[in-house]
Structures are given as C-alpha cells and as structure tokens.
C-alpha positions in Angstrom: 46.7 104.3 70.3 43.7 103.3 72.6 42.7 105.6 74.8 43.6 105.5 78.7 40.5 104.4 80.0 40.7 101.4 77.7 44.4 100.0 79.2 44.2 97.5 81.5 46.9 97.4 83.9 50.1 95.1 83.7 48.5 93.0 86.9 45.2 92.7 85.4 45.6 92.2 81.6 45.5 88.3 81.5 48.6 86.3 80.3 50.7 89.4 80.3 54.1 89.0 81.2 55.7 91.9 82.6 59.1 93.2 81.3 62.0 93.2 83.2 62.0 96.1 85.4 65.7 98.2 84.5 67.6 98.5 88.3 70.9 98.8 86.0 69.6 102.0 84.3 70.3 103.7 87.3 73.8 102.9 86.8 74.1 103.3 82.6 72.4 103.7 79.5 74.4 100.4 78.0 72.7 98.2 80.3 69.3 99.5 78.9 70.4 99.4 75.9 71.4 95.7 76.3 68.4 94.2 77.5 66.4 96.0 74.1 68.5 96.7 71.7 71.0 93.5 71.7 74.9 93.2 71.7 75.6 95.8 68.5 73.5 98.6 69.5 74.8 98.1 73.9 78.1 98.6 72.3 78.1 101.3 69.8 75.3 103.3 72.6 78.3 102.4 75.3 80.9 103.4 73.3 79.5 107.4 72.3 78.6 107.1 76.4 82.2 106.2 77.2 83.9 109.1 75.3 81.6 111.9 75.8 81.8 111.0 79.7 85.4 110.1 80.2 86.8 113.6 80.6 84.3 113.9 83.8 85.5 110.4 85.0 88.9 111.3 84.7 88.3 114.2 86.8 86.1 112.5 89.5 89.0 110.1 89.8 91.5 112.8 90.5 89.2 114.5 92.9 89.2 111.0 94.8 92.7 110.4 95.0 95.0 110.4 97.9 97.8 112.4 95.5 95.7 115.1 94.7 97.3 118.2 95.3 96.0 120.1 97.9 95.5 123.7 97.9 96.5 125.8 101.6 94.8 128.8 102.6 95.6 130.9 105.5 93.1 132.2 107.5 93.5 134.7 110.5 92.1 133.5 113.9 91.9 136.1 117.2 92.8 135.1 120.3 91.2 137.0 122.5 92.4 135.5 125.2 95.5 137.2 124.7 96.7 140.6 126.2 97.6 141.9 122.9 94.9 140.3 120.4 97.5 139.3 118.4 96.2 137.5 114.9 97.0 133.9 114.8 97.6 132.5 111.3 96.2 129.1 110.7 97.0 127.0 107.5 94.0 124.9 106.2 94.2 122.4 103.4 91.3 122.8 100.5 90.1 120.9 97.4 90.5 122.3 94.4 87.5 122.3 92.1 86.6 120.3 88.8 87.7 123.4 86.8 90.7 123.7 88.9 91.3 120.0 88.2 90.4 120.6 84.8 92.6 123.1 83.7 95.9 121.3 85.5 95.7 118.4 83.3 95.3 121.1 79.8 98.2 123.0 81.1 100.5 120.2 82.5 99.6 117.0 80.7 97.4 118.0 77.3 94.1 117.4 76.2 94.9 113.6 75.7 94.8 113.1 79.4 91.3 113.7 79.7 91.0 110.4 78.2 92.8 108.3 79.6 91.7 104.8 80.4 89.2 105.4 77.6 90.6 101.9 76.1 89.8 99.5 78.6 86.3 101.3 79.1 85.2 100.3 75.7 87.0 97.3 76.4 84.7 96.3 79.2 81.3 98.0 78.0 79.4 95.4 75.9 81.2 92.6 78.2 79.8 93.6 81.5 76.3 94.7 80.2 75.4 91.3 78.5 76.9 89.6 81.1 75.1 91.9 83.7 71.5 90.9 82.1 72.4 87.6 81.6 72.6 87.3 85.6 70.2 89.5 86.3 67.3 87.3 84.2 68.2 84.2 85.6 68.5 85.4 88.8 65.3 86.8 88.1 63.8 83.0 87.3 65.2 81.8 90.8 63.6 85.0 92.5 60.4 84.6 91.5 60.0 81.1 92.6 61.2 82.5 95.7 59.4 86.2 96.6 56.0 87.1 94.9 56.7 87.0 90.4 57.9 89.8 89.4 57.5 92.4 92.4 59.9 95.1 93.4 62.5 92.8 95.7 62.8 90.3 92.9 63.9 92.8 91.2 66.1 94.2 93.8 67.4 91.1 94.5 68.1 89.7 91.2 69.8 93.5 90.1 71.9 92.7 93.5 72.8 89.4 92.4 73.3 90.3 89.0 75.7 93.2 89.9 77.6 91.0 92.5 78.4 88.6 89.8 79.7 91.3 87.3 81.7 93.2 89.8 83.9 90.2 90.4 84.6 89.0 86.5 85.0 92.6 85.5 87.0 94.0 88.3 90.2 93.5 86.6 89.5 95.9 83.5 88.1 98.6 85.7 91.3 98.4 87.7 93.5 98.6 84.7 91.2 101.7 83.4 91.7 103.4 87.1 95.5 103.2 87.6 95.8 104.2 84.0 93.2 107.6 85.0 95.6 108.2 87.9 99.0 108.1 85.9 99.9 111.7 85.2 102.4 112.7 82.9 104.2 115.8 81.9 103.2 117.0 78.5 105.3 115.6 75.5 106.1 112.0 78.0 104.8 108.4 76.7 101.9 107.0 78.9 101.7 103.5 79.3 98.8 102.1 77.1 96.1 99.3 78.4 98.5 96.1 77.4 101.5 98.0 79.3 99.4 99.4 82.3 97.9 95.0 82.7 101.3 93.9 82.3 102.9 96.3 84.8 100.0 95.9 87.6 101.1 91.9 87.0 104.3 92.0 87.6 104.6 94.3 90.7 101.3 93.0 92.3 100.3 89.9 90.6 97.4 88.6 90.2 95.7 89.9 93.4 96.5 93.3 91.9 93.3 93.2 89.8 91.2 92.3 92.5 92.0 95.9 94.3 88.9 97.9 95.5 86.6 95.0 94.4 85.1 95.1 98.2 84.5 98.6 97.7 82.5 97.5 94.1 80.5 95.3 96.3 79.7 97.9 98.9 78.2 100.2 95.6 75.7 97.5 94.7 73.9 99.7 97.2 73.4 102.3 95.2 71.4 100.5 92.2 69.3 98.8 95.2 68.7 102.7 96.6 68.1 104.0 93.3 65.3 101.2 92.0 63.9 101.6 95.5 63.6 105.1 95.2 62.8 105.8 91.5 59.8 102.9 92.0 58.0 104.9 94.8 58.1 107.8 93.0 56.5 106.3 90.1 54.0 105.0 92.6 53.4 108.4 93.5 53.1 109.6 90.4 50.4 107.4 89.0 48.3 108.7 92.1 49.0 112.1 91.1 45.5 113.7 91.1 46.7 116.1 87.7 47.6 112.7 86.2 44.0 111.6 86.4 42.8 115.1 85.2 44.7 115.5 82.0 44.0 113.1 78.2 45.5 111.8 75.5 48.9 113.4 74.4 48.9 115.9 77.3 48.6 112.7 80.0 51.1 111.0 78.2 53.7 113.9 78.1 53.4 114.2 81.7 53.7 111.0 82.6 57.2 111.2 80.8 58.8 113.8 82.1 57.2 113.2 85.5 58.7 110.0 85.1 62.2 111.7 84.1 62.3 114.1 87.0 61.7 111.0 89.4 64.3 108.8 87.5 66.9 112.3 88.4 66.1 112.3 91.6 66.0 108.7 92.6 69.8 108.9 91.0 71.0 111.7 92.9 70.1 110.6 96.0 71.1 107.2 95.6 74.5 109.0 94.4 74.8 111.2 97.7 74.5 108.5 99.9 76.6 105.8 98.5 79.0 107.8 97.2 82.0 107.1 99.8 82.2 103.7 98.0 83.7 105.6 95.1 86.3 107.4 97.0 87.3 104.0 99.4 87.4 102.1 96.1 89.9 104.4 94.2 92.5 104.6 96.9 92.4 101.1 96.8 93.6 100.9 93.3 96.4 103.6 93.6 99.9 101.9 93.2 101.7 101.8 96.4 98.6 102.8 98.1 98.8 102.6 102.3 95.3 101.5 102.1 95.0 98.1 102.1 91.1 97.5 103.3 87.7 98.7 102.7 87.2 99.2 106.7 90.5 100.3 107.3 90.5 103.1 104.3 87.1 104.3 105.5 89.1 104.8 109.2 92.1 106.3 107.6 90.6 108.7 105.1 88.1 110.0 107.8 91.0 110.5 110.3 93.7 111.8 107.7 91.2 114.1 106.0 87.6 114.2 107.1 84.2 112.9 106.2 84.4 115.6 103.4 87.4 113.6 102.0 84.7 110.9 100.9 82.3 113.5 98.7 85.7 114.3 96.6 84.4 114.4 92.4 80.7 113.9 93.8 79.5 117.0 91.5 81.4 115.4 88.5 79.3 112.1 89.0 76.5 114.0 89.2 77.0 115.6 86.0 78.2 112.1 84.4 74.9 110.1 85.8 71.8 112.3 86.5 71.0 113.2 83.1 72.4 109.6 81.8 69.8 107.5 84.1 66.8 110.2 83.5 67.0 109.0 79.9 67.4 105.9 80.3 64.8 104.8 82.7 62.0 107.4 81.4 62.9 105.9 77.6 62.5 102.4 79.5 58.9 103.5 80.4 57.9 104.8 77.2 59.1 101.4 75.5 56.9 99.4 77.9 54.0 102.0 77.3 54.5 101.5 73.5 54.6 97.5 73.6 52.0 97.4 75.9 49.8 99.6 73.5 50.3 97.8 70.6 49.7 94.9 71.8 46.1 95.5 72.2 
C-alpha cells in the first residue's frame, strides 16, 4: 500500500472515474452487494439478510397495525375541585412492547409465525436490487449531463429516481409479503402460503389490490435521500478531522473505518426517525378491509384516532433491523473504493 501522503484524491487523480456513490446502502446490504458482487452473491447475501431479519420485520409490522391489541391501564386522577377529593379512574390505551409482541405470537401462533412472508422476500430480493442499480446508473448517465458529474445531487437524484422506479414494479410482492405478516393464526391452523395469499388479494381486490400503500413507498424515497445527505456530511467532516491528519499508516486507516461506520449509524437512524411515519401510513394501507384508503387521509385518521405516537409504532425494531445492516454496508463500501483506488496506483 502507498502511503497517505502519496494518494491523490478521486478529483485530482487524472482519468479517474469515480465509483458509484451507494444511497441504497442506507436502505440494505443486497443493493451493495449488487452493484459489486453481481446477481449470485446480491441473492445468496439477500437471502441470509432476509431470514435472520424477518422475525424483527414481522414484529415492526404488528407494532404498525391498526389490529394490534391494545393494552389499558388505569390510572387514578384527583379532582381537587371536588368537596370530597374523590379519585377519578381514567382508562388509557398503551402499546405493548416488541417482547410483548414477541412472546404473543410463540404462545398463540408458534415459532413459524415469526417468518412469515419470508417467501415472497426472497422472492423479491435479487429482483428489486438489480433492477434498483440498473435505474440508478442510467439515471446516473442522464444526471450528470444535467448537474455537475458525479456530485452529491446526481447521486441523490439518480438514487431517487432509481427508487421511484423500483417501488412501482415491485410493490405487488411487498404487498403480498405484508398481508401475509399481518395474517395471524391460532397455533396448529394452515396459513395461506405466497400463491394463495396473491390469489386471494386478486380476487377480493383485484388488480389495484397490489398497488396498496405504494404512495406511502414513494413518500419513503425520503429517507435514502436523508440518509446519503447525511452520511456524506459526516464523511466531509470526518476527513477534516484534525486526529485524522495526526494519525499513519494502519492506525489512520482503522479510524477512518470505523469513523466512517459510526457516521453511516447515525446518518441511518436519523434518516429512520424522521421518515418513519411512512412505514406506519404504508402498512394500514395494505391491511384487508382497511378504513384507510389514502396516504393523506391515513396520516389525518391515525393522528386523530390514536396520536402522533401511533406513527413511531415498531420504530425500535427497525432500528435494530437497519442501523447495524447500513453501518456495514456503507463503511465496507468505503474500504472497497479505498482498496481499488490503492491498487490502482
């Protein structure tokens, strides 16, 4: 490896072509995977992604459901006002935890329930991410003709485009994988598998059945945009780091990766926090015989039915699902690029 003082910089090394910057790592480790590794190695890294994290999806998806049952605790209120001081009793609904989730689908369903919808997840994986960076390059061609080559709202833009595109082909199999997450079953009953959960959401709803919370998809494209725009001024801020510029060799280098990490966690949580609603708005969408009908008019209804807390339901399982996931993935993006860049000097 040269040493640090020897690298030019991706703008200044002549004839260097800079690598596509990876806005849909914040969202998965398969669309990383895709745009390196090719179609094999997106699916088979999608696929051990999709099972090890569909117990927390399932759970995140019955947190944001309209059905979930709803806990009531009683809490004593004074009226002062009174000539007694008589207690008042006052009934208030609460939301019962992941483990609380958890542990009612072991005891009334079985362990298969934690993974359900698992079929049309792996289904969907390699699909949407070659698809995804298929847009997303030659979105990228367009954009660059357009903005500045290769700077940070080409890349917003073409991850935007790119993500617009993949929502609306792929909508249908996440829909199918949602309304089969939501089915609950006693223990010992047959659940309808991915065929017979399609064929059902046809012939009740049609085809505009599979189209359900797709505005709400759209409205999440906000989140990738947040978390590239986020996780890039961090980096900026890193390389200006002052103990970044006082370290060498191997020590530079392993703080510039986990520096790296910690900004890629925290771009990704807060890009989480803040479009999060989307989540919630897009599963009641998707729940069969739902009253919501609208993006607009489920944002109106849940806030007035339930309160803005209604729309952070399953936020700490998506934390637990994404942070670590998009850490990885983008600080293993930057080590690649270091690597490539290395060698080929």
């Amino acid at each position: 490896m040269g040493s640090p003082g020897h690298r030019a910089s991706a703008a200044q090394r002549p004839g260097h072509r800079e690598l596509a910057a990876p806005p849909a790592g914040c969202c998965s480790a398969g669309a990383f995977a895709a745009g390196v590794s090719g179609p094999g190695r997106v699916w088979c890294g999608g696929t051990v992604g999709a099972i090890f994290t569909c117990p927390l999806e399932v759970i995140k998806t019955r947190l944001q459901s309209s059905r979930l049952a709803l806990g009531t605790v009683y809490y004593p209120q004074v009226h002062l006002g009174t000539i007694s001081g008589a207690g008042v009793v006052r009934p208030t609904s609460v939301t019962p935890g992941l483990f609380q989730v958890l542990k009612s689908i072991l005891e009334k369903e079985g362990p298969k329930s934690l993974f359900r919808g698992l079929g049309p997840n792996l289904v969907g994986v390699a699909p949407s991410r070659a698809l995804y960076f298929a847009c997303y390059s030659k979105a990228k061609e367009q954009f660059n003709g357009i903005f500045v080559p290769n700077s940070n709202i080409v890349h917003i833009f073409s991850a935007g485009s790119a993500a617009f595109v993949t929502n609306s082909l792929m909508n249908p199999i996440w829909m199918v994988k949602t309304r089969m997450q939501l089915e609950q079953k006693v223990r010992g009953s047959k659940q309808m598998n991915t065929l017979q959960c399609a064929r059902y959401v046809y012939q009740s709803e049609g085809i505009r059945g599979f189209y359900r919370g797709l505005t709400a998809s759209y409205a999440g494209i906000s989140e990738t945009i947040i978390c590239f725009a986020i996780y890039e001024s961090l980096k900026k801020h890193l390389k200006e780091a002052p103990f970044t510029s006082s370290t060498n060799g191997t020590e530079k280098e392993s703080t510039n990766f986990f520096g790296l990490m910690a900004a890629a966690a925290i771009s990704k949580g807060f890009a989480a926090c803040i479009a999060y609603p989307h989540e919630v708005i897009r599963t009641r969408l998707r729940e069969e015989g739902t009253k919501y009908k609208s993006f607009m008019q489920t944002a109106r209804l849940v806030f007035r039915e339930e309160g803005y807390l209604a729309f952070y339901r399953g936020l700490f399982a998506q934390l637990i699902r994404q942070i670590p996931n998009t850490a990885i993935v983008l600080s293993t993006y930057e080590l690649i690029v270091y690597l490539l860049e290395d060698r080929a000097q």
